[in-house]
C-alpha positions in Angstrom: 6.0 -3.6 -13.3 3.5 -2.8 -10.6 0.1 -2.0 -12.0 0.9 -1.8 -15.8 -2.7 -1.4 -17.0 -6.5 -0.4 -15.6 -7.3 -4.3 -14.8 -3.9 -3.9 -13.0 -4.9 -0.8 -11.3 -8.3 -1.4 -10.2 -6.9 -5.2 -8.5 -4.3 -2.9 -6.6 -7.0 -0.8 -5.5 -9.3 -3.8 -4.0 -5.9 -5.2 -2.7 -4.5 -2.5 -1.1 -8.4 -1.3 0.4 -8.4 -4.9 2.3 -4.6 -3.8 3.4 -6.0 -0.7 4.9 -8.8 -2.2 6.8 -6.5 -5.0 8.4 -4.2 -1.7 9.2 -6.9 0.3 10.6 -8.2 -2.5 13.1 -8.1 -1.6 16.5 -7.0 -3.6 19.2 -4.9 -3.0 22.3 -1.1 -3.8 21.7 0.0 -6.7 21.9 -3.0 -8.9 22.4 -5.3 -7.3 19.8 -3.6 -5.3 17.7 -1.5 -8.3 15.8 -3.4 -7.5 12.6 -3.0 -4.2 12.2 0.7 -4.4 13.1 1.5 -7.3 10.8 0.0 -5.0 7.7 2.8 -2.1 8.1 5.5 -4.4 6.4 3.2 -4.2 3.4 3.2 -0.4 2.9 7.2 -0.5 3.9 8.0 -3.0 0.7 5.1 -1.4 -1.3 7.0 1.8 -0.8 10.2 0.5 -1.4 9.3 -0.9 -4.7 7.4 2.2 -6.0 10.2 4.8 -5.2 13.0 2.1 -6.5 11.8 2.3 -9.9 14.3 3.6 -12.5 11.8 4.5 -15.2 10.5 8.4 -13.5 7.2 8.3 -15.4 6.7 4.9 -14.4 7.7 6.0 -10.7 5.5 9.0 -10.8 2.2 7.4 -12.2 2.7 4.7 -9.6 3.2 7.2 -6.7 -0.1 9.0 -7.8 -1.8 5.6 -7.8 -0.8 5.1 -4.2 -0.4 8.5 -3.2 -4.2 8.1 -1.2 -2.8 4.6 0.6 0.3 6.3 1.7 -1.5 9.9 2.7 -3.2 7.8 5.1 -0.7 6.1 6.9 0.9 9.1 7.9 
């Protein structure tokens, strides 16, 4: 599972702050902007693997985990 326990929890944090800052580089498409573009396939398959879990407490502590990450893509 995804972020089981705090050590868990606070490496997802660091992990997905560097995500973020690679996502919120800018650049002009296409010549700068290959970093920022390149991160989005992240969130999709971090999304996908958060909302595909069967256990719904596990789902919902793990959507409140990422709920900032996911607030600030939109």
């Amino acid at each position: 599972a995804i972020a089981p326990n705090q050590q868990s929890q606070t490496l997802s944090h660091r992990f997905c702050c560097l995500i973020m800052k690679c996502t919120d580089m800018k650049g002009q498409y296409p010549v700068e902007e290959t970093c920022s573009e390149l991160t989005f396939s992240f969130w999709y398959a971090l999304q996908e693997e958060v909302t595909s879990i069967d256990d719904d407490e596990q789902r919902i502590i793990l959507l409140e985990l990422f709920r900032p990450y996911f607030e600030r893509l939109i």
